[in-house]
PDB file of N, CA, C and O in Angstrom, chain B, residues numbered from 101:
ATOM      1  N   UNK B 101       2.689   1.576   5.159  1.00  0.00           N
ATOM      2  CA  UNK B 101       3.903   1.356   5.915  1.00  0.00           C
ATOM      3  C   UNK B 101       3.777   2.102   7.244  1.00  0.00           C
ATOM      4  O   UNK B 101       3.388   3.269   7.266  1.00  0.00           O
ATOM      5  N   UNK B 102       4.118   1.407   8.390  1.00  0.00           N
ATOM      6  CA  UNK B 102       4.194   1.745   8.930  1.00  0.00           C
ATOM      7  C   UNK B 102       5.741   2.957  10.278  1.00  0.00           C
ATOM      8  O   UNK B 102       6.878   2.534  10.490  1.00  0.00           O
ATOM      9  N   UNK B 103       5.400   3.801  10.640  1.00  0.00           N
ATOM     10  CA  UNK B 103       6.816   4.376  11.102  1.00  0.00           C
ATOM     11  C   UNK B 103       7.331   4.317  12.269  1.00  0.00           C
ATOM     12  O   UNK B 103       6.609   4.120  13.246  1.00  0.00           O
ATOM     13  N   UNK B 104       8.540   4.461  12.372  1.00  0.00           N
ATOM     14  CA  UNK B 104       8.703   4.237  14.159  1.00  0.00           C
ATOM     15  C   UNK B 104       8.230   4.602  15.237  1.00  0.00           C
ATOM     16  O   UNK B 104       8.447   4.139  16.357  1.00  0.00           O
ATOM     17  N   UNK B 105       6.977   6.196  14.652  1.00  0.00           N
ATOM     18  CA  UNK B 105       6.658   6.385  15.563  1.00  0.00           C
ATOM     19  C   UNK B 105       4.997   5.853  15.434  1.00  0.00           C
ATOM     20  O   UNK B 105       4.093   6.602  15.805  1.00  0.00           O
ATOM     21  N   UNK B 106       4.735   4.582  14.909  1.00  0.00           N
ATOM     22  CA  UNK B 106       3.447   4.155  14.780  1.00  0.00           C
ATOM     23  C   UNK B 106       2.357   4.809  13.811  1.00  0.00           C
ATOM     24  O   UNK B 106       1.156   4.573  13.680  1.00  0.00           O
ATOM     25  N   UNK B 107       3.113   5.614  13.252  1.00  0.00           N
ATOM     26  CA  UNK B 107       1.738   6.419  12.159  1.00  0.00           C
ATOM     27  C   UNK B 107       1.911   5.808  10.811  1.00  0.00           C
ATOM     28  O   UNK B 107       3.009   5.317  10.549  1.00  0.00           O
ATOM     29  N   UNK B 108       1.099   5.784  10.059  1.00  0.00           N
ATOM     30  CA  UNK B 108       0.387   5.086   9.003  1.00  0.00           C
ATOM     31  C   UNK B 108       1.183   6.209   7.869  1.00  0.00           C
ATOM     32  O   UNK B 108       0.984   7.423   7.924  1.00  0.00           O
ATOM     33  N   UNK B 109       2.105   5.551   6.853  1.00  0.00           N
ATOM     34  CA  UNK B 109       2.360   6.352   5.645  1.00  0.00           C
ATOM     35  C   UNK B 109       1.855   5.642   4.574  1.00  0.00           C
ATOM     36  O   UNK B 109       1.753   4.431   4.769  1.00  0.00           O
ATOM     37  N   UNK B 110       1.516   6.057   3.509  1.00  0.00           N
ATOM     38  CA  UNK B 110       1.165   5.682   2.044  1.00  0.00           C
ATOM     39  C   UNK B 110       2.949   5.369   1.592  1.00  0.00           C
ATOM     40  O   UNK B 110       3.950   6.084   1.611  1.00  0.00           O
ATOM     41  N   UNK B 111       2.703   3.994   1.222  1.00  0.00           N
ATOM     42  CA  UNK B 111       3.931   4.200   0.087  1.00  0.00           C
ATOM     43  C   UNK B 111       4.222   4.333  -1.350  1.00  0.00           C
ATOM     44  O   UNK B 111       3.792   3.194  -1.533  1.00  0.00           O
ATOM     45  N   UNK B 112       4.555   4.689  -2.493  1.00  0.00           N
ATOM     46  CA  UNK B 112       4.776   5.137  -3.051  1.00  0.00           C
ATOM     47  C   UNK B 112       3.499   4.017  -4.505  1.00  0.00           C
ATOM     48  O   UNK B 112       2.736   4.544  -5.314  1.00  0.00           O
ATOM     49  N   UNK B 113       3.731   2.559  -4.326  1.00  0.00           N
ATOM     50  CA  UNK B 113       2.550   2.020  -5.083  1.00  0.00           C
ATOM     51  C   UNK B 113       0.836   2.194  -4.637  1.00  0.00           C
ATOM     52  O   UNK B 113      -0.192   2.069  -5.303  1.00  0.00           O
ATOM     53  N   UNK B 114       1.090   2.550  -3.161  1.00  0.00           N
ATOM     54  CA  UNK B 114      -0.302   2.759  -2.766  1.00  0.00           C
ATOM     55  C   UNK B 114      -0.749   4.313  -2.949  1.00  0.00           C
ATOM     56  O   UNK B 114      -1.793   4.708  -2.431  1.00  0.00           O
ATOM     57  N   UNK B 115       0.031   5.119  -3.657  1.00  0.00           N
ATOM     58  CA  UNK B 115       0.213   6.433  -4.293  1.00  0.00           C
ATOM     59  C   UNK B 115      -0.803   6.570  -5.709  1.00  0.00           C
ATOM     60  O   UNK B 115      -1.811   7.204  -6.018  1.00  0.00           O
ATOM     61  N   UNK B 116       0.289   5.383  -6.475  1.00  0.00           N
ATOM     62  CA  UNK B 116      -0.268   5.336  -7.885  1.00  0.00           C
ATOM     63  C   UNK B 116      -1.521   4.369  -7.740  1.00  0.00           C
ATOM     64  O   UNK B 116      -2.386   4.807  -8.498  1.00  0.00           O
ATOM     65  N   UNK B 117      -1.961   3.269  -7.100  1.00  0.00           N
ATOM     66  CA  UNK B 117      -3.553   3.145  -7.053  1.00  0.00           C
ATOM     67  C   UNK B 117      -4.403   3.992  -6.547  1.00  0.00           C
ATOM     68  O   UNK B 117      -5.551   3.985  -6.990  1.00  0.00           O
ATOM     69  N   UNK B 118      -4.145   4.626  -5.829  1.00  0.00           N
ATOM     70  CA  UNK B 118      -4.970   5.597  -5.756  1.00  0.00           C
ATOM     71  C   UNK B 118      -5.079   6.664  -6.635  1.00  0.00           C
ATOM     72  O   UNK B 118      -6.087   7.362  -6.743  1.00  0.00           O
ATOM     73  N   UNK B 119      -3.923   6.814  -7.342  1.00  0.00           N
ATOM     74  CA  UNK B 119      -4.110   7.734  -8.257  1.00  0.00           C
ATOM     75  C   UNK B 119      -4.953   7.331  -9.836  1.00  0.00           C
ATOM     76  O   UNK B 119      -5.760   8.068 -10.402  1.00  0.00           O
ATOM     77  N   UNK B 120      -4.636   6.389 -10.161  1.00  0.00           N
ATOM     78  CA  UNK B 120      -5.078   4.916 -10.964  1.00  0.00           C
ATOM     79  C   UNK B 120      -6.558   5.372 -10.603  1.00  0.00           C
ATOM     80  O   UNK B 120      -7.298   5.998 -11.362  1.00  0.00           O
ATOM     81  N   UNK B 121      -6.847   4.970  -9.376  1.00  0.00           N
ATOM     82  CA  UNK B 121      -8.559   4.989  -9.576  1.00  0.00           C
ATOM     83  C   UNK B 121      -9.083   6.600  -9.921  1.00  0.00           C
ATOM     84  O   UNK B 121     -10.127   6.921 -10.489  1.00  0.00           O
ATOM     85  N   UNK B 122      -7.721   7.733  -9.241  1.00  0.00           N
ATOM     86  CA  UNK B 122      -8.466   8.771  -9.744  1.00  0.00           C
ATOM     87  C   UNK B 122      -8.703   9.012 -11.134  1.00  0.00           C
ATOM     88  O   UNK B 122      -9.759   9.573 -11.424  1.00  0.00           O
ATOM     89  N   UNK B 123      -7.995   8.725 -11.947  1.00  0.00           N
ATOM     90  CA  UNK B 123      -7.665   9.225 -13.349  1.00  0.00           C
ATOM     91  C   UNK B 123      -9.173   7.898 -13.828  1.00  0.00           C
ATOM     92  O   UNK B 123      -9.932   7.921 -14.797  1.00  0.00           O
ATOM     93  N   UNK B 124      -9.132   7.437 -13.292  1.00  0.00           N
ATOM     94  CA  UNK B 124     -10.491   5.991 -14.015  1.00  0.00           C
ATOM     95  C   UNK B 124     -12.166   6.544 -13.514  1.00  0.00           C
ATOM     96  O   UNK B 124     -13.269   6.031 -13.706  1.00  0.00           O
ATOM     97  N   UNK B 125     -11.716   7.896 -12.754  1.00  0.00           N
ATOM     98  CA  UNK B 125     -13.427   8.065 -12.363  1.00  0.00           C
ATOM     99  C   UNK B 125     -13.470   9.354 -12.658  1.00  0.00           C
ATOM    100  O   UNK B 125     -12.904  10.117 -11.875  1.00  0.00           O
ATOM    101  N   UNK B 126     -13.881   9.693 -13.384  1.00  0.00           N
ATOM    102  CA  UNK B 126     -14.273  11.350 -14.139  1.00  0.00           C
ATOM    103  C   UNK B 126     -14.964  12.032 -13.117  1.00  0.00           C
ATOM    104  O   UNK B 126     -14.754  13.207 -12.817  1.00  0.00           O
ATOM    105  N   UNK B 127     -16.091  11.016 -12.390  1.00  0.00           N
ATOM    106  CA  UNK B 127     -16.703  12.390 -11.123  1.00  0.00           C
ATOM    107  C   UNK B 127     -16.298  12.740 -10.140  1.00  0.00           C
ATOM    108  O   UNK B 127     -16.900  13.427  -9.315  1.00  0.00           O
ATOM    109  N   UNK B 128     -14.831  12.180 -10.042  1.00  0.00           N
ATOM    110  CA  UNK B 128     -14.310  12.925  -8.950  1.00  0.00           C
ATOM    111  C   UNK B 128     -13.954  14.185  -9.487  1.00  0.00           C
ATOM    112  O   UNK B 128     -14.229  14.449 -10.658  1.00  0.00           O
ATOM    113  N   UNK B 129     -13.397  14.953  -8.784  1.00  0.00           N
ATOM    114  CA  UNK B 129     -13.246  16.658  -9.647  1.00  0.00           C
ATOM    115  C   UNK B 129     -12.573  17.347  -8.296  1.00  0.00           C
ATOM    116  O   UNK B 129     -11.809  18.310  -8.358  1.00  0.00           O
ATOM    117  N   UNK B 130     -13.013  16.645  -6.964  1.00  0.00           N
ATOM    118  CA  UNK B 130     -12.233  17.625  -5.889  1.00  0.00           C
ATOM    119  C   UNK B 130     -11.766  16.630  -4.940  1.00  0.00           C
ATOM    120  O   UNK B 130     -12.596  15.804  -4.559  1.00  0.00           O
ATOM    121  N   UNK B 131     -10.103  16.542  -4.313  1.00  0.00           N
ATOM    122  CA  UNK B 131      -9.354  15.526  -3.934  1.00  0.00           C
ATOM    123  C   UNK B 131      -9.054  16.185  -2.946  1.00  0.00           C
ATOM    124  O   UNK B 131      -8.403  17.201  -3.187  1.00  0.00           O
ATOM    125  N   UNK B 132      -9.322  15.952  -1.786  1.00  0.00           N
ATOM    126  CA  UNK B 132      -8.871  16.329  -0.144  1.00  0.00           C
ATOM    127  C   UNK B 132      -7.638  15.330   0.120  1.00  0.00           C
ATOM    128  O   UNK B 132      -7.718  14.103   0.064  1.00  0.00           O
ATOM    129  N   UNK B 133      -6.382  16.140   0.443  1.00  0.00           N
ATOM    130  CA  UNK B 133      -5.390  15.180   1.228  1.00  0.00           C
ATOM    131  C   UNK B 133      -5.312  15.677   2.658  1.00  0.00           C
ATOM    132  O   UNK B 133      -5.256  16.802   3.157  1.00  0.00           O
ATOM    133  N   UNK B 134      -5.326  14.393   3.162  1.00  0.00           N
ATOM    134  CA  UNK B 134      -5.255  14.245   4.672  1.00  0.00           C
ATOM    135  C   UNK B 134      -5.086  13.705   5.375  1.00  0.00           C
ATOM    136  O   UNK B 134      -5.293  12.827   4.538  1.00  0.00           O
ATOM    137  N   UNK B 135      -4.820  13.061   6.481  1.00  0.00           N
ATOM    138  CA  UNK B 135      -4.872  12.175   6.989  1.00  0.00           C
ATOM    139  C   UNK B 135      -3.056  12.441   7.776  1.00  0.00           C
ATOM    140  O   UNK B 135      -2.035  12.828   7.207  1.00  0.00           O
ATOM    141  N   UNK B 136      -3.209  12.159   8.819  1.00  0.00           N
ATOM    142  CA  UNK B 136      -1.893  12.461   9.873  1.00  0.00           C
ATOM    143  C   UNK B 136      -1.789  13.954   9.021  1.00  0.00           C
ATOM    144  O   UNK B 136      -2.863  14.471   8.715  1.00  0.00           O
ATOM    145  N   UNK B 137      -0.534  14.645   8.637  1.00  0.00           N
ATOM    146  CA  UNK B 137      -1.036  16.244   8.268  1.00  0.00           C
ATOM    147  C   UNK B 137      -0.018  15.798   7.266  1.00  0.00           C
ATOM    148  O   UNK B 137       0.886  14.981   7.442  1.00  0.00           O
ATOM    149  N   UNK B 138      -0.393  16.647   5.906  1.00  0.00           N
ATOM    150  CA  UNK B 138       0.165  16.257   4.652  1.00  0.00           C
ATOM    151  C   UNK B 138       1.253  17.273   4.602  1.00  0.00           C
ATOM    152  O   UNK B 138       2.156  17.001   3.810  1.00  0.00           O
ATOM    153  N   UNK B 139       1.389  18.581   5.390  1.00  0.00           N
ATOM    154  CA  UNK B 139       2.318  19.609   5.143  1.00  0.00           C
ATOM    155  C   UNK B 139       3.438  19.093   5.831  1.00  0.00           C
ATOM    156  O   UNK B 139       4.469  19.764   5.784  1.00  0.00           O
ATOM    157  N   UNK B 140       3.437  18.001   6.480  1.00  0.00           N
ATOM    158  CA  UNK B 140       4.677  17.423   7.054  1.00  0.00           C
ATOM    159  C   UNK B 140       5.194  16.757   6.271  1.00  0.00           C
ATOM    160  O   UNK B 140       6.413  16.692   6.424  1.00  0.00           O
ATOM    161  N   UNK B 141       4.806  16.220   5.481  1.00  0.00           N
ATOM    162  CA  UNK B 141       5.557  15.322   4.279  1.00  0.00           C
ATOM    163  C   UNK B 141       6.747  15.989   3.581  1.00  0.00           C
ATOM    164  O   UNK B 141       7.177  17.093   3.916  1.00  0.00           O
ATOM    165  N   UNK B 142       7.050  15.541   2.982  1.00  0.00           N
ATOM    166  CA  UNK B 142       9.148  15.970   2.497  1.00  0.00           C
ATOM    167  C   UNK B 142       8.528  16.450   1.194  1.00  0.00           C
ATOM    168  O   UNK B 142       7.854  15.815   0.383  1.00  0.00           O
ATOM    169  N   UNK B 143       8.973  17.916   1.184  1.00  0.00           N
ATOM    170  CA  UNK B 143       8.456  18.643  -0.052  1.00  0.00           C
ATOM    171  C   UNK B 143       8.679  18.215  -1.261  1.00  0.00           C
ATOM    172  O   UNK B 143       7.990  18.878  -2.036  1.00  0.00           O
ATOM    173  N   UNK B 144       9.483  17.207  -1.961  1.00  0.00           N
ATOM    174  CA  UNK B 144       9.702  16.377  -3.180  1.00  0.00           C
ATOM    175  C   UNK B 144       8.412  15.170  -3.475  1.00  0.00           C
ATOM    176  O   UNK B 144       7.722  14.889  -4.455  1.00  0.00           O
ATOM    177  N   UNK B 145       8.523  14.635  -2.011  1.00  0.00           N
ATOM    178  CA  UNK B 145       7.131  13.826  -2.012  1.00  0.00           C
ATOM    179  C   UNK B 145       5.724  14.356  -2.466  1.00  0.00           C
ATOM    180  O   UNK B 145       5.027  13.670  -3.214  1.00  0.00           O
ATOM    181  N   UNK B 146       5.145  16.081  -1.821  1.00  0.00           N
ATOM    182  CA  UNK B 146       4.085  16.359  -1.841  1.00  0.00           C
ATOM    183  C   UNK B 146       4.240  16.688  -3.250  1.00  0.00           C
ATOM    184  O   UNK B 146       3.332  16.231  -3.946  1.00  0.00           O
ATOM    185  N   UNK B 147       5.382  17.536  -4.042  1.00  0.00           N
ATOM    186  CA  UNK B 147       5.213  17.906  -4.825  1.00  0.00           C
ATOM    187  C   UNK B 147       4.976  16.631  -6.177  1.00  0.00           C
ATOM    188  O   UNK B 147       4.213  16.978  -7.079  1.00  0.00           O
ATOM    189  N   UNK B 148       5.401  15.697  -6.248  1.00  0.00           N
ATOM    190  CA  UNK B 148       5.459  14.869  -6.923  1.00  0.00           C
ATOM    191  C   UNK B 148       3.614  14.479  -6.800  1.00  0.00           C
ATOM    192  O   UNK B 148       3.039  14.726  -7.860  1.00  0.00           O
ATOM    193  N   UNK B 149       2.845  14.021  -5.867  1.00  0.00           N
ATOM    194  CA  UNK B 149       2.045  13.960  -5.425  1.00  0.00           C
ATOM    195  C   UNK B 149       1.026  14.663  -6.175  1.00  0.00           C
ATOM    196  O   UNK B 149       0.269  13.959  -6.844  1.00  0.00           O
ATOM    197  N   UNK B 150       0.834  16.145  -6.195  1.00  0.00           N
ATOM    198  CA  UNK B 150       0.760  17.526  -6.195  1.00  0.00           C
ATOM    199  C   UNK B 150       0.842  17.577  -7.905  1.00  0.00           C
ATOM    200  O   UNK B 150       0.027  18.214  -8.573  1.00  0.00           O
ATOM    201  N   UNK B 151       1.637  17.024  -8.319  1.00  0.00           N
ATOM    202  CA  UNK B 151       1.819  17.509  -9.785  1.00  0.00           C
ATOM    203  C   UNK B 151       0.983  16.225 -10.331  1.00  0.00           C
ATOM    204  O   UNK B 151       0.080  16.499 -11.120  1.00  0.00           O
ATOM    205  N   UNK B 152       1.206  14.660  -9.956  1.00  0.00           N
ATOM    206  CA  UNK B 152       0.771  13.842 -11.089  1.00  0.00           C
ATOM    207  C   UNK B 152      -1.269  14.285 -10.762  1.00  0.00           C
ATOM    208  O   UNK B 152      -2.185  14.038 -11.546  1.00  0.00           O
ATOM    209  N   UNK B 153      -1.389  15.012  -9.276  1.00  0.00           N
ATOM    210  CA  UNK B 153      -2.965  14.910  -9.119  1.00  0.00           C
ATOM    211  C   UNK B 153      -3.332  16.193 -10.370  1.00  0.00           C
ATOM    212  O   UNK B 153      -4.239  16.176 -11.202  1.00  0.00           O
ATOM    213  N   UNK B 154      -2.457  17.070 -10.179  1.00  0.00           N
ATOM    214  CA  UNK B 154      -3.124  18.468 -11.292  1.00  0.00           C
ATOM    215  C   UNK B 154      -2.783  17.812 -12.805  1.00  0.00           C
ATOM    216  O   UNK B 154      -3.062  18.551 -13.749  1.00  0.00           O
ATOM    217  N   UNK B 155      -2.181  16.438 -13.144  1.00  0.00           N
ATOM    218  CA  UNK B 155      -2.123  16.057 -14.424  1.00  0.00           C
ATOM    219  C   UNK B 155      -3.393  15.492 -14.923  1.00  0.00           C
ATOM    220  O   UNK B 155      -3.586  15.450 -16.138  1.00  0.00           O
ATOM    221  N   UNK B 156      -4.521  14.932 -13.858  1.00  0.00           N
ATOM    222  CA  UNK B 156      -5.994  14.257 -13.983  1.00  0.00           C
ATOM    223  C   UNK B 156      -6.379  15.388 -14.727  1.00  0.00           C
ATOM    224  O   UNK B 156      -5.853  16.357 -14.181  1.00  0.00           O
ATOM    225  N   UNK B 157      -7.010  15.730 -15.662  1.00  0.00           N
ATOM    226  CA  UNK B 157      -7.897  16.473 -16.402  1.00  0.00           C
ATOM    227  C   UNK B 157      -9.069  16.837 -15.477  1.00  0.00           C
ATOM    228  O   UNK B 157      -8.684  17.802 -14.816  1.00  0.00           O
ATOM    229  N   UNK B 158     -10.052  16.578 -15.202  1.00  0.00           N
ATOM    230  CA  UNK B 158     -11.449  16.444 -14.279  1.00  0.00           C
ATOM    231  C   UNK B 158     -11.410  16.439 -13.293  1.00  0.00           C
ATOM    232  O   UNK B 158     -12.474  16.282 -12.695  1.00  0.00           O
ATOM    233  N   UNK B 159      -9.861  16.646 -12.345  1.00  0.00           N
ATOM    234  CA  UNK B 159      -9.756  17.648 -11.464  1.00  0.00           C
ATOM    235  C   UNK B 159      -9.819  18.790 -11.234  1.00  0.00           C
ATOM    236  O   UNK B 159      -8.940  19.563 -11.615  1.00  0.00           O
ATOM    237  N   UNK B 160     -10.723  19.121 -10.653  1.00  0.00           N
ATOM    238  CA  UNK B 160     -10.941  20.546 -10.429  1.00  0.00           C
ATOM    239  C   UNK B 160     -10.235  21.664  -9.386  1.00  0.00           C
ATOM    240  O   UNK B 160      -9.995  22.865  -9.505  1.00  0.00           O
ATOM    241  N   UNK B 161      -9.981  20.520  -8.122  1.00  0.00           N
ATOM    242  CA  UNK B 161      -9.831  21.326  -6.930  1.00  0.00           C
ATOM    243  C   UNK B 161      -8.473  19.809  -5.870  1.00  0.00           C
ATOM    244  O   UNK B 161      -8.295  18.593  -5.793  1.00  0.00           O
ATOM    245  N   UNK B 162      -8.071  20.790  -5.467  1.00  0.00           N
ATOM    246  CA  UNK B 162      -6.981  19.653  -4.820  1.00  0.00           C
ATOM    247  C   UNK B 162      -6.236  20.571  -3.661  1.00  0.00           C
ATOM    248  O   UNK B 162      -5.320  21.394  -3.636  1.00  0.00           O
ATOM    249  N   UNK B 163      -7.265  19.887  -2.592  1.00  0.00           N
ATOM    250  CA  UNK B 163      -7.894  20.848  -1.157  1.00  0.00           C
ATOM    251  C   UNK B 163      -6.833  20.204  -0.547  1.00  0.00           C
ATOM    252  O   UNK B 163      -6.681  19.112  -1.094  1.00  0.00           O
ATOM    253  N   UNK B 164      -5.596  20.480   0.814  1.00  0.00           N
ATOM    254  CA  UNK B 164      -4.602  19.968   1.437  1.00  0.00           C
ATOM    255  C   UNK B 164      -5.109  20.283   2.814  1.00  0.00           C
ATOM    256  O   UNK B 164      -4.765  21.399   3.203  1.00  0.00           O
ATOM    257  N   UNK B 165      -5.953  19.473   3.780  1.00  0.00           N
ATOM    258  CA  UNK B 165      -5.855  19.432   5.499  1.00  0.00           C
ATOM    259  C   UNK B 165      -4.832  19.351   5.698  1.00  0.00           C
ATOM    260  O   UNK B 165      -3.986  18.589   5.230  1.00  0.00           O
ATOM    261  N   UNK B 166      -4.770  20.139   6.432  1.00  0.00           N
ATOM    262  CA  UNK B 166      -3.695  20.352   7.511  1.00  0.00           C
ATOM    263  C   UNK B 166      -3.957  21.886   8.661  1.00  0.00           C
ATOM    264  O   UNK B 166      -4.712  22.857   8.602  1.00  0.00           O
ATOM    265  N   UNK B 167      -2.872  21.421   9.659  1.00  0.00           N
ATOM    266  CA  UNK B 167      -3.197  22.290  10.564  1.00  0.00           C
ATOM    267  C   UNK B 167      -1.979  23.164  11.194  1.00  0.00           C
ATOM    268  O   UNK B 167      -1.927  23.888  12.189  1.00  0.00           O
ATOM    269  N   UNK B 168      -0.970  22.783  10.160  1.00  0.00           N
ATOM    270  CA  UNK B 168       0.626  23.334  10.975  1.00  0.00           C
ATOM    271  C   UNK B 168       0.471  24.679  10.149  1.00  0.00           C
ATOM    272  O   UNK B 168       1.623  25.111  10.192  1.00  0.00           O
ATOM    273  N   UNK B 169      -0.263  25.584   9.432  1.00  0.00           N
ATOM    274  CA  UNK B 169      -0.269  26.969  10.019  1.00  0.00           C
ATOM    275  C   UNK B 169      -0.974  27.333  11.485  1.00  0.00           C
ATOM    276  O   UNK B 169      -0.775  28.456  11.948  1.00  0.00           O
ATOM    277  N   UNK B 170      -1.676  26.522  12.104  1.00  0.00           N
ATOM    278  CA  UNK B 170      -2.373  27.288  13.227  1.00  0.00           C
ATOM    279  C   UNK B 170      -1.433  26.509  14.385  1.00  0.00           C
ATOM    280  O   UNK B 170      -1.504  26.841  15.568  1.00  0.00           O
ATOM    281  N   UNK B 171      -0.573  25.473  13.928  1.00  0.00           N
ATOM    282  CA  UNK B 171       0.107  24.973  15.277  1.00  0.00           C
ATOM    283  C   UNK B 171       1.621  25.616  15.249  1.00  0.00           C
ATOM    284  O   UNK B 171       2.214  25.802  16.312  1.00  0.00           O
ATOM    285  N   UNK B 172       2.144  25.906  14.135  1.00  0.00           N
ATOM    286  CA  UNK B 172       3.463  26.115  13.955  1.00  0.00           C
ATOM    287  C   UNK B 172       3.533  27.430  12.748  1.00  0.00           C
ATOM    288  O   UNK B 172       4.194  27.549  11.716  1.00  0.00           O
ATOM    289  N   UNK B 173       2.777  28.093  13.253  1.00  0.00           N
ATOM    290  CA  UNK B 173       2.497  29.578  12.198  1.00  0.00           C
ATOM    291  C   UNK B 173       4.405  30.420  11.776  1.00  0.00           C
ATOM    292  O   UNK B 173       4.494  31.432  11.081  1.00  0.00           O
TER     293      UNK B 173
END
């Protein structure tokens, strides 16, 4: 989906396929979110996010890019 101000969001089914393929591939183990900055997202969203990724078993690591501590410390 796209937003008014032209940036690219995931919506909420393109959430669970991606999550879908995580839980279907055992060698993943470490999940980088990123893309536009994820700490901007509405803290119900990340957390929801955040919780079904630490429910994958064979996750190991669930790394968050972002940069709004060094822009907005």
């Amino acid at each position: 989906m796209v937003s008014k101000t032209g940036e690219y969001h995931f919506n909420t089914a393109q959430f669970e396929r991606a999550l879908e393929y995580l839980r279907a591939t055992p060698s993943v183990r470490d999940v980088l979110i990123s893309g536009g900055d994820p700490l901007t997202m509405q803290d119900e969203r990340l957390e929801w996010l955040l919780s079904r990724l630490r429910a994958i078993e064979h996750i190991e690591f669930i790394r968050i890019g972002s940069k709004i501590p060094v822009v907005l410390p």
